[in-house]
N, C-alpha and C positions, 0 to 999 in steps of 0.2 A: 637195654638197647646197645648192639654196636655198634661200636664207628670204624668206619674204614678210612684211610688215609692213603691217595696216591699221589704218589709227586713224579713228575714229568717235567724237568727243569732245565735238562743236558743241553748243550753246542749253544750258538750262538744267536740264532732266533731270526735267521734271515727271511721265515715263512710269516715269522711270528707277527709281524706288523707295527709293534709298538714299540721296541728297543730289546732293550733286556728283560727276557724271563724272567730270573731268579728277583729283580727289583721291581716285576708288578704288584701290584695289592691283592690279597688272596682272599682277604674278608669284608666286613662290611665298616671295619675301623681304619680301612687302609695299611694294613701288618702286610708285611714281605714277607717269603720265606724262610728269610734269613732268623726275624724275628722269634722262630720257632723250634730255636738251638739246642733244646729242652724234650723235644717231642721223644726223644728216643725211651724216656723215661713214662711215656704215656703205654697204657696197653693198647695197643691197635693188632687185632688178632690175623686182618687180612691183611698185611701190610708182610706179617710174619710167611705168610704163605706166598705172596707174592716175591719176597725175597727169596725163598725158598726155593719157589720154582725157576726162579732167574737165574741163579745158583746152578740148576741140574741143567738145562735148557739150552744157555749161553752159547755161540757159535766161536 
């Protein structure tokens, strides 16, 4: 199975409702983002593509 990973975390969250983005809970343990300092070390193959294309795309 894959797993895909996106993060959407940037600016400041004024739409966002509950404060800080990057300090909500992401799971069902209550882990932040932050917690997940390590991910880059995970295979996530759409994650790879997605960066990819942000890459070429970018305005």
């Amino acid at each position: 199975m894959k797993t895909t990973l996106l993060i959407m975390a940037a600016g400041i969250g004024s739409r966002f409702g509950t404060g800080i983005k990057q300090l909500e809970p992401v799971d069902d343990s209550n882990h932040i983002i932050m917690d997940y300092f390590d991910i880059q070390l995970q295979p996530f193959e759409e994650l790879e593509k997605a960066m990819k294309w942000w890459k070429s795309n970018k305005l």
